[in-house]
C-alpha positions as CSV (number, residue, x, y, z in Angstrom):
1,X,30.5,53.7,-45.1
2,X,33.5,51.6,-44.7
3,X,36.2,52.4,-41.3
4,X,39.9,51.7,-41.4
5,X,40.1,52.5,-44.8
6,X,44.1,52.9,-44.4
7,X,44.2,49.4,-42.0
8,X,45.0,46.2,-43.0
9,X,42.5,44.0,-44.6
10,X,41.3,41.1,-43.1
11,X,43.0,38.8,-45.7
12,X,46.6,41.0,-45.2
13,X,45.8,40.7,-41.5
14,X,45.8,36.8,-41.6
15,X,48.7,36.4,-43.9
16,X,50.5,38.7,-41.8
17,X,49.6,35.9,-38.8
18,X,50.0,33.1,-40.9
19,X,53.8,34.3,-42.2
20,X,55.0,35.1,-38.4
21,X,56.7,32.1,-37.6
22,X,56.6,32.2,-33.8
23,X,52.4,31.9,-33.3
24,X,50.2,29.3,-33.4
25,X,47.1,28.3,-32.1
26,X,43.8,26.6,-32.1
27,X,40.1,28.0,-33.7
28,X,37.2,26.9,-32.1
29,X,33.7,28.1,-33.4
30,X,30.3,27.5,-32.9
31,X,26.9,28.6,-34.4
32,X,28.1,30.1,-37.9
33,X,30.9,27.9,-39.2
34,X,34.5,28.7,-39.9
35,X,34.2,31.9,-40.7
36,X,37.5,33.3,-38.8
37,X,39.5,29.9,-39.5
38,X,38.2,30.1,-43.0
39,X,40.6,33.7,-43.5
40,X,43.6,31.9,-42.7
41,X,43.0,29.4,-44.9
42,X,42.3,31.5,-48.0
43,X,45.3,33.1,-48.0
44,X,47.6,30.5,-47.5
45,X,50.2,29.8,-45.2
46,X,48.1,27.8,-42.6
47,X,50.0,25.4,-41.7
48,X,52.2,27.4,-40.0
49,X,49.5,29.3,-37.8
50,X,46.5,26.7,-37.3
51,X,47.5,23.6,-34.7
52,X,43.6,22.8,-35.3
53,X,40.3,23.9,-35.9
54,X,36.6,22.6,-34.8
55,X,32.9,23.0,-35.0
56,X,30.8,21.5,-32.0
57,X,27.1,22.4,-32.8
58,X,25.3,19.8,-31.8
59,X,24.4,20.9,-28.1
60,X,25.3,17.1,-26.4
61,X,28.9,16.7,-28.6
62,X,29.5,20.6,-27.4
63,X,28.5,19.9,-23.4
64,X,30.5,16.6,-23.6
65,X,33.4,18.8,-24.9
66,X,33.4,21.7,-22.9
67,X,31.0,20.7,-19.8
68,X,26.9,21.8,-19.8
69,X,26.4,25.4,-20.1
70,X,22.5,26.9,-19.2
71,X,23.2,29.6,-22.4
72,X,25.2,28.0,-25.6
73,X,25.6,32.0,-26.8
74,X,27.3,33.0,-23.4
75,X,29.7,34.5,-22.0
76,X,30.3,31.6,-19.5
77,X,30.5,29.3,-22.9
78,X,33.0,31.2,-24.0
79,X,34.9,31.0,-20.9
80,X,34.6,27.5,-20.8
81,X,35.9,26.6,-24.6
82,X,39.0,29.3,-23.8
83,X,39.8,27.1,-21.0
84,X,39.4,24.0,-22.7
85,X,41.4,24.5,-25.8
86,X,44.0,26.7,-24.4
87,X,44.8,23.9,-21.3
88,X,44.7,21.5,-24.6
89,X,47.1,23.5,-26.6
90,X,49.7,23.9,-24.2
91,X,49.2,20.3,-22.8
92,X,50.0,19.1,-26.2
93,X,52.2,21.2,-27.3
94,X,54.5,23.0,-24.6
95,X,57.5,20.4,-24.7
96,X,57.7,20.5,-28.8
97,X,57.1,24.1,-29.3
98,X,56.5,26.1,-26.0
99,X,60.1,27.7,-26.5
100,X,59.6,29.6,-29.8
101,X,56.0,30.0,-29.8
102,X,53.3,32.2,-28.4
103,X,50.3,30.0,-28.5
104,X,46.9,31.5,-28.8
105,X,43.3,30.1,-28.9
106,X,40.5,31.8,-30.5
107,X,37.0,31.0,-29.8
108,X,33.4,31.9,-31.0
109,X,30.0,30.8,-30.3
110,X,27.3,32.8,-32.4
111,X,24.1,33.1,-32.8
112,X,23.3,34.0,-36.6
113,X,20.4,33.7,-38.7
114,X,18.9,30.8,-39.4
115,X,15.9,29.0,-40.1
116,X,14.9,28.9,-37.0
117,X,16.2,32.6,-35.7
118,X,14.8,35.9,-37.0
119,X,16.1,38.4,-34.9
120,X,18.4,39.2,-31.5
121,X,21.8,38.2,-34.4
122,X,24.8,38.2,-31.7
123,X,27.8,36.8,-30.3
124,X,30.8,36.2,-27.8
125,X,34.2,35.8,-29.3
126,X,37.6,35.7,-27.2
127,X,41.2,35.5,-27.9
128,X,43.6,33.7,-24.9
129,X,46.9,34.5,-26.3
130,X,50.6,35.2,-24.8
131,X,52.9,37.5,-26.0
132,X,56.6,35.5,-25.4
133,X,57.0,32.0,-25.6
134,X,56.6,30.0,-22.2
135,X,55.0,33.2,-21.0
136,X,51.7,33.6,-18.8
137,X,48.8,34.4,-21.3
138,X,46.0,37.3,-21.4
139,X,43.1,37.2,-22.3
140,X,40.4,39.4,-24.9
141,X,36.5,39.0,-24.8
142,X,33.6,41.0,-26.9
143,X,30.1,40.5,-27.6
144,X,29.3,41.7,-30.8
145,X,25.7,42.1,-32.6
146,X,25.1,41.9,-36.0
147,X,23.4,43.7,-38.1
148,X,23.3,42.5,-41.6
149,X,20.0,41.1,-42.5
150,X,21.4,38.2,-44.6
151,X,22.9,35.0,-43.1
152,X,25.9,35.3,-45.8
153,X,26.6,39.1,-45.0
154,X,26.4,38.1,-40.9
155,X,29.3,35.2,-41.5
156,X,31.1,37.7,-43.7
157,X,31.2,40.6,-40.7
158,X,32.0,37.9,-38.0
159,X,34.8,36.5,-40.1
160,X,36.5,40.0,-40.8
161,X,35.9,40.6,-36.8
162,X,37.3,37.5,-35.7
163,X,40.4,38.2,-38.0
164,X,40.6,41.7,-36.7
165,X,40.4,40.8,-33.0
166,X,43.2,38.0,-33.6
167,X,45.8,40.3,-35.3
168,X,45.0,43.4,-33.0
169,X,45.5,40.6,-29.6
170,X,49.0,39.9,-31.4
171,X,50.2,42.8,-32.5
172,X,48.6,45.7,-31.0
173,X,47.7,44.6,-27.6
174,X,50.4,47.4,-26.2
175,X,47.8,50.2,-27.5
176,X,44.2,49.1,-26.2
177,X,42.4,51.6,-27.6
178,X,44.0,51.3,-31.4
179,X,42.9,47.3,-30.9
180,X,39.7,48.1,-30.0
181,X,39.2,51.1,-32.9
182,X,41.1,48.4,-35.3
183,X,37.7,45.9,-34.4
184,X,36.0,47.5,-37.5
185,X,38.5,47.6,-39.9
186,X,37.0,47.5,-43.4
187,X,33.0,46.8,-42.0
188,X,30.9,49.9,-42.0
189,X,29.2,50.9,-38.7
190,X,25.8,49.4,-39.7
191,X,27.3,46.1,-40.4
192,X,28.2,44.7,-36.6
193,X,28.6,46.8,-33.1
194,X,31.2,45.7,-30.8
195,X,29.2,46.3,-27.1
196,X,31.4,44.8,-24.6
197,X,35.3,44.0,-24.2
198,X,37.3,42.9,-21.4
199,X,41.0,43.1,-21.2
200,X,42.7,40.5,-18.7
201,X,45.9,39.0,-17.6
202,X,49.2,40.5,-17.0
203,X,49.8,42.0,-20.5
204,X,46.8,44.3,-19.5
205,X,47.4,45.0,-15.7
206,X,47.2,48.7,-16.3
207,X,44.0,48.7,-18.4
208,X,41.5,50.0,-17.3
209,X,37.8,48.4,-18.4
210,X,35.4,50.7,-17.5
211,X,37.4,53.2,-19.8
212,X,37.8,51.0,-22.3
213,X,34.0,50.6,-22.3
214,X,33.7,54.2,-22.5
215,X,36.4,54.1,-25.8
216,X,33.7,51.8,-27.1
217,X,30.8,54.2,-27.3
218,X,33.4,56.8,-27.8
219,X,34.3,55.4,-31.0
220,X,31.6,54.7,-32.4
221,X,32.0,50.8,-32.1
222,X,29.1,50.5,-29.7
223,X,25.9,52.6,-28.6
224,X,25.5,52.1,-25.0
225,X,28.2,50.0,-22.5
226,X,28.4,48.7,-18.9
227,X,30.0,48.1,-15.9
228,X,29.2,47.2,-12.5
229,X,30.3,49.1,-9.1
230,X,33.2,47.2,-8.7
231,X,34.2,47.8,-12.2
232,X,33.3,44.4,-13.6
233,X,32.4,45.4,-17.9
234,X,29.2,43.3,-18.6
235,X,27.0,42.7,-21.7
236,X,23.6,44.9,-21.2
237,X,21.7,41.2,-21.8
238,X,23.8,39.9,-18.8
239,X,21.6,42.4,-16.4
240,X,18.4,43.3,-18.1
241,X,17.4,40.3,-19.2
242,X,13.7,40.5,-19.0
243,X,14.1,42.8,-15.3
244,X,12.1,45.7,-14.9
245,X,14.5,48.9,-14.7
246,X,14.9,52.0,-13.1
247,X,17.5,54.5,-14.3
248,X,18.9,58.0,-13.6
249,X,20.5,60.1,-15.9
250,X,23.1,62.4,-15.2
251,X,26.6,64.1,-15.0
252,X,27.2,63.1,-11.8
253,X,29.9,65.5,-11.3
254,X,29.7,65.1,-8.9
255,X,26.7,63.2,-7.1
256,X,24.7,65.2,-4.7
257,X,22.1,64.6,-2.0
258,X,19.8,65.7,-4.9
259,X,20.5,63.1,-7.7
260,X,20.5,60.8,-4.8
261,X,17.3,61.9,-2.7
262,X,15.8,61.7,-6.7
263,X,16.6,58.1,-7.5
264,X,15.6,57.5,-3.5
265,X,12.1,58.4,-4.2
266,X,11.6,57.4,-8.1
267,X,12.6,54.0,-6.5
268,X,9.9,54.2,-3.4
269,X,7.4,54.6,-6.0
270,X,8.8,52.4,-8.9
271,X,8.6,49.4,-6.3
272,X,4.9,50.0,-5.5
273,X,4.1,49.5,-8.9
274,X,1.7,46.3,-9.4
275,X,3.7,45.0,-12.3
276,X,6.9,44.9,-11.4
277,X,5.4,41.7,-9.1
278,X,7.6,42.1,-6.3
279,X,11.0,41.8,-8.2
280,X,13.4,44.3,-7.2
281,X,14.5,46.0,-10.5
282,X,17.2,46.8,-11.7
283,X,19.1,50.2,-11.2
284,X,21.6,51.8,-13.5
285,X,23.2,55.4,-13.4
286,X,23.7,56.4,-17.1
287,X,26.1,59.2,-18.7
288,X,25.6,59.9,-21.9
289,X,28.4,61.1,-24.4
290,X,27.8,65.4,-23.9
291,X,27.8,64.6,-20.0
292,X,31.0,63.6,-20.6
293,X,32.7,66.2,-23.0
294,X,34.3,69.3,-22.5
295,X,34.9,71.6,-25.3
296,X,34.6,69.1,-27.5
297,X,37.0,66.4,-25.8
298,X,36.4,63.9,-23.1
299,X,38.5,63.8,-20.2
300,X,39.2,60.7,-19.2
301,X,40.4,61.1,-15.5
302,X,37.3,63.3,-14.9
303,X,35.0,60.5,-16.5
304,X,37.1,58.1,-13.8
305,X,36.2,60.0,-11.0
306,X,32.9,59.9,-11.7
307,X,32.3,56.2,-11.8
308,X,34.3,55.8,-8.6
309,X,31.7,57.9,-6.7
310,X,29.1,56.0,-8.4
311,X,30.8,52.3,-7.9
312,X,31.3,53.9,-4.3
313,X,27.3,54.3,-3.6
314,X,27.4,50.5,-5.2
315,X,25.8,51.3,-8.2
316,X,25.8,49.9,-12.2
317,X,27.0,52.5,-14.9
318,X,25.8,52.8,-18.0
319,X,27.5,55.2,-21.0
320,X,25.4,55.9,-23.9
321,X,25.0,57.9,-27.0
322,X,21.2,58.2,-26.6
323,X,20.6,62.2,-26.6
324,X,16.8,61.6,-27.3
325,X,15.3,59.8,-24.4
326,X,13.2,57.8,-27.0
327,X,16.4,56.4,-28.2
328,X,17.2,55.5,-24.5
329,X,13.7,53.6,-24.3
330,X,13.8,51.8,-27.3
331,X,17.6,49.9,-26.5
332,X,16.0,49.0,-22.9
333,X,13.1,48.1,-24.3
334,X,14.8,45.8,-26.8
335,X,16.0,43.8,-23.5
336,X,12.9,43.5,-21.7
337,X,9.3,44.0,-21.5
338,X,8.9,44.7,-17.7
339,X,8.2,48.5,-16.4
340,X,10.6,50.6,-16.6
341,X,11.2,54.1,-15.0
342,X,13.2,56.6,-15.6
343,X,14.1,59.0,-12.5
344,X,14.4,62.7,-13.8
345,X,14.1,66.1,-12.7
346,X,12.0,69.1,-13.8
347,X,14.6,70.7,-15.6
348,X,15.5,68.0,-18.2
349,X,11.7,67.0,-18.3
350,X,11.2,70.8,-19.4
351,X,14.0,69.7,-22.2
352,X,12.1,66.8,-23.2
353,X,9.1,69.3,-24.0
354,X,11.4,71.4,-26.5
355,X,10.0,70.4,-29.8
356,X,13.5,71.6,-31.5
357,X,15.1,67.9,-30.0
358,X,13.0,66.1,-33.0
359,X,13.3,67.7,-36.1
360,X,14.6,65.0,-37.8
361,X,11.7,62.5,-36.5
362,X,9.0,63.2,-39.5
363,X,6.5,62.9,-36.6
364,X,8.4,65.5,-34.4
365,X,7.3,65.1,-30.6
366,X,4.2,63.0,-31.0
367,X,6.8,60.6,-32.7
368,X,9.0,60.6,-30.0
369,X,6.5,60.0,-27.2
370,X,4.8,57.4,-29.0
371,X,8.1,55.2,-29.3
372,X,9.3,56.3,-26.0
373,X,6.0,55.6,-23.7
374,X,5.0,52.6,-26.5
375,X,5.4,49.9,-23.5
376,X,4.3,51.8,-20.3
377,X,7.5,53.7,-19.1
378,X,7.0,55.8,-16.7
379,X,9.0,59.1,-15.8
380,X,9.6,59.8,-12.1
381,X,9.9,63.6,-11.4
382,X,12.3,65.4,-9.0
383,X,10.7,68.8,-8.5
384,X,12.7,72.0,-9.0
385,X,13.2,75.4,-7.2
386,X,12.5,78.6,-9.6
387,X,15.2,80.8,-9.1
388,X,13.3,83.7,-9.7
389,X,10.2,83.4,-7.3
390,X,11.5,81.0,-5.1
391,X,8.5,78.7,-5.9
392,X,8.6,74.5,-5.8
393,X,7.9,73.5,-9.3
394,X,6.5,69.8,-9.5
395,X,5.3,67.5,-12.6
396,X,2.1,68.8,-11.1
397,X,2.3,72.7,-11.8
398,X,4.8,72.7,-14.8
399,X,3.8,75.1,-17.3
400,X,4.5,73.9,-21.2
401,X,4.2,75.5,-24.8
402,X,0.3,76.3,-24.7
403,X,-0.1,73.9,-28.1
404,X,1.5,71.2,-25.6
405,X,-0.5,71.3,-22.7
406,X,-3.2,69.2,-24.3
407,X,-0.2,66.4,-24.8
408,X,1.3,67.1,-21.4
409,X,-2.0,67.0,-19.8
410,X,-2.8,63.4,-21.2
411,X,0.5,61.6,-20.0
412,X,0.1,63.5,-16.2
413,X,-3.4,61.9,-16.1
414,X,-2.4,58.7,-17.8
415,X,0.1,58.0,-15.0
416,X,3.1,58.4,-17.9
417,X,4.4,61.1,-16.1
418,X,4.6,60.6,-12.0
419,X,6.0,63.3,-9.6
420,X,7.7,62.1,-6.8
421,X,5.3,62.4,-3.6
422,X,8.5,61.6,-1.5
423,X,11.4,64.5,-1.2
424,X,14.0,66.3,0.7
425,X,12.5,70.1,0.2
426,X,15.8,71.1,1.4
427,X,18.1,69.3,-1.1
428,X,16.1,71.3,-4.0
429,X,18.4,74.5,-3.6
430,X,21.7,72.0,-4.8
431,X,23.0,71.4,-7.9
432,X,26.1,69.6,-9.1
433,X,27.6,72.9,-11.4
434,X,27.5,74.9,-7.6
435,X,28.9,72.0,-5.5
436,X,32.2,71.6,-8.8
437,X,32.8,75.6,-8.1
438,X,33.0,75.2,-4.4
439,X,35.6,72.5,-4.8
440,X,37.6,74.5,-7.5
441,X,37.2,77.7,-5.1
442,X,38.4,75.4,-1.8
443,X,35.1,76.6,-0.1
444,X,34.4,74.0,2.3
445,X,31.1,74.3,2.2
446,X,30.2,71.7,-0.8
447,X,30.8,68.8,1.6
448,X,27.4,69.3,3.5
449,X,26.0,68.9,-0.3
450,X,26.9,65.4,-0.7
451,X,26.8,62.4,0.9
452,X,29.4,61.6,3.2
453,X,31.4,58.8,1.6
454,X,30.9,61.2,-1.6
455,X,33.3,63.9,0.4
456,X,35.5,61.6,1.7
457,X,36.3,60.1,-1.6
458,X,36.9,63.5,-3.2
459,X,39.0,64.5,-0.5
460,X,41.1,61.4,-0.2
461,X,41.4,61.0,-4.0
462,X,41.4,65.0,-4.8
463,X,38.8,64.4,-7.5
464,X,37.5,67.5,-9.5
465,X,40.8,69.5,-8.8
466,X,40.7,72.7,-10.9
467,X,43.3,72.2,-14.1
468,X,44.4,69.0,-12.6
């Protein structure tokens, strides 16, 4: 199924560029030819838009050009042909033109398939661009992975995204989230995902990346993204790379001595584990899509808040579509092959247990936690008091459907499922609905429920107001 289907085409999209008299700029691409130069060319009117264009794949011409990278498909390659043919440009250039012209650079290096590459099809492309002649220039960067199966159908999808993300840098860069929607025009959403973007320079001062992440997944362009604790948007391969994990998922809204007495001992455990060698792993906080909504809407401000507590207590976000925990395990596992824990509590392990989650998996549950424990994950479990007897339920004494207990039985004794040997018994009575009302009610109270810097942040910053 196609998206944009009232949008521009790529081939009106680089006439449109090609007839506007006042830009021009330089295409630089690596690792899958010409495809985004090659628009431009097909539709005529070049020569008004292309100052040059270039290929560098051999990996010596490419370091002598651009200085030695340790990745060729980076981010930090990227960054370093931007700078190169953008200083170039404007060096060249500046005195003839720089008075009627925005110059722009657009750069690519790709990893497509080849003879000698079967899987992991991906890529960084970038646009440095300014919006008034003589002006300072901003700055556009995605990773994008393909998902085509052909090597023809790959160039074809990078070419119409490479066109896309030129014309939306030029003429829509005043409505971020339209540019990033506009990234798929005419390619369907099993063609290419657009993972990670980052807006910079003055044309973007009031953007936002960590919400523009969150418009990624929102839209549909993307099925996870991420961003650090100081806000810093970074491609899930950038972090996981082959690093044992340990993640928490939750609403967060807002954090509570619970969720953080949980990931305190799922991590005093995780680290113990003989695998992980030593190597501290990896921690990520992770939101999924209906954390976030709210009849049917996200709000955005709300989302915000959120991920300043969390950046607050230092930690990596991650935003993700992946209801089905199985679906979770399979995109980490797709980065790594070192252990990975999840930190969870009773409640949502009960959750996993409800068989009416995987009715469209032909293998229902046992499908599910065959994909999901396939590589040795391991859930870490928070236990839970029951509100009616007052009673500590653990991993250990959790009662399932009687035809699961066989199932659950196996993955308790199999180490699968761990329950946390560390807690705070007296954390157990909070959860994060309770702490929200006392804040909407003004009942002082939720403060002792959180962590310190958690309370002053909300008070400072009057997060979670009531109809704010």
């Amino acid at each position: 199924m196609e998206t944009g289907g009232d949008a521009l085409g790529a081939a009106q999209k680089a006439l449109h560029v090609n007839l506007d008299p006042g830009v021009y700029g330089t295409f630089a691409e690596i690792g899958a030819g010409q495809e985004v130069a090659r628009w431009f060319f097909r539709v005529g009117g070049a020569s008004g838009t292309v100052a040059k264009t270039m290929s560098a794949y051999d990996m010596k011409i490419s370091d002598a050009i651009y200085g030695h990278s340790t990745r060729y498909v980076s981010r930090e390659r990227l960054q370093q042909m931007l700078d190169h043919e953008y200083d170039l440009l404007v060096q060249r250039l500046a005195e003839a033109r720089g008075s009627t012209t925005r110059f722009f650079v657009f750069a690519d290096t790709v990893a497509a398939r080849g003879f000698k590459r079967a899987d992991n099809y991906h890529g960084w492309m970038g646009v440095r661009f300014q919006i008034q002649p003589g002006g300072p220039h901003s700055e556009i960067i995605i990773h994008v992975t393909m998902l085509d199966a052909e090597a023809v159908q790959q160039q074809e999808s990078l070419g119409v995204v490479g066109v896309n993300l030129i014309h939306g840098c030029l003429y829509l860069h005043e409505k971020p989230a339209d540019l990033i929607v506009s990234l798929r025009d005419h390619l369907g959403s099993d063609r290419v995902r657009v993972d990670m973007i980052k807006f910079s320079g003055p044309t973007f001062a009031g953007v936002d990346n960590r919400l523009m992440s969150l418009v990624l997944v929102e839209k549909g362009l993307a099925n996870s993204a991420m961003f650090t604790a100081d806000g810093e948007v970074v491609q899930a391969s950038e972090v996981l790379h082959k690093k044992p994990i340990l993640i928490e998922r939750g609403s967060f809204r807002p954090v509570t001595h619970l969720s953080v007495d949980m990931l305190r001992g799922a991590h005093a455990q995780f680290v113990q584990e003989p695998l992980l060698e030593g190597e501290p792993p990896v921690v990520l906080m992770e939101m999924t899509l209906g954390t976030l909504m709210d009849e049917g809407r996200i709000d955005y401000r709300d989302f915000l808040d959120r991920v300043d507590i969390l950046g607050a207590l230092g930690r990596t976000v991650m935003i993700s579509n992946y209801f089905e925990f199985h679906r979770l395990a399979a995109h980490l596992f797709r980065y790594t092959k070192r252990p990975i824990g999840i930190a969870l509590g009773v409640p949502t392990l009960r959750e996993i247990f409800d068989e009416k989650h995987y009715a469209d998996l032909e293998g229902g549950i046992l499908e599910s936690f065959g994909r999901m424990f396939k590589n040795g994950l391991r859930l870490y479990v928070h236990p839970m008091i029951d509100a009616a007897t007052g009673a500590i339920i653990t991993a250990g004494n959790l009662r399932v459907a009687s035809h699961l207990r066989h199932l659950y039985a196996y993955l308790v004794e199999n180490q699968f499922i761990l329950g946390l040997r560390d807690f705070n018994e007296k954390y157990l009575p909070i959860y994060s609905k309770d702490v929200l009302d006392r804040i909407h009610r003004k009942d002082a109270s939720w403060e002792g429920m959180v962590p310190p810097e958690v309370a002053t942040l909300i008070k400072e910053r009057k997060f979670f107001q009531a109809n704010a």
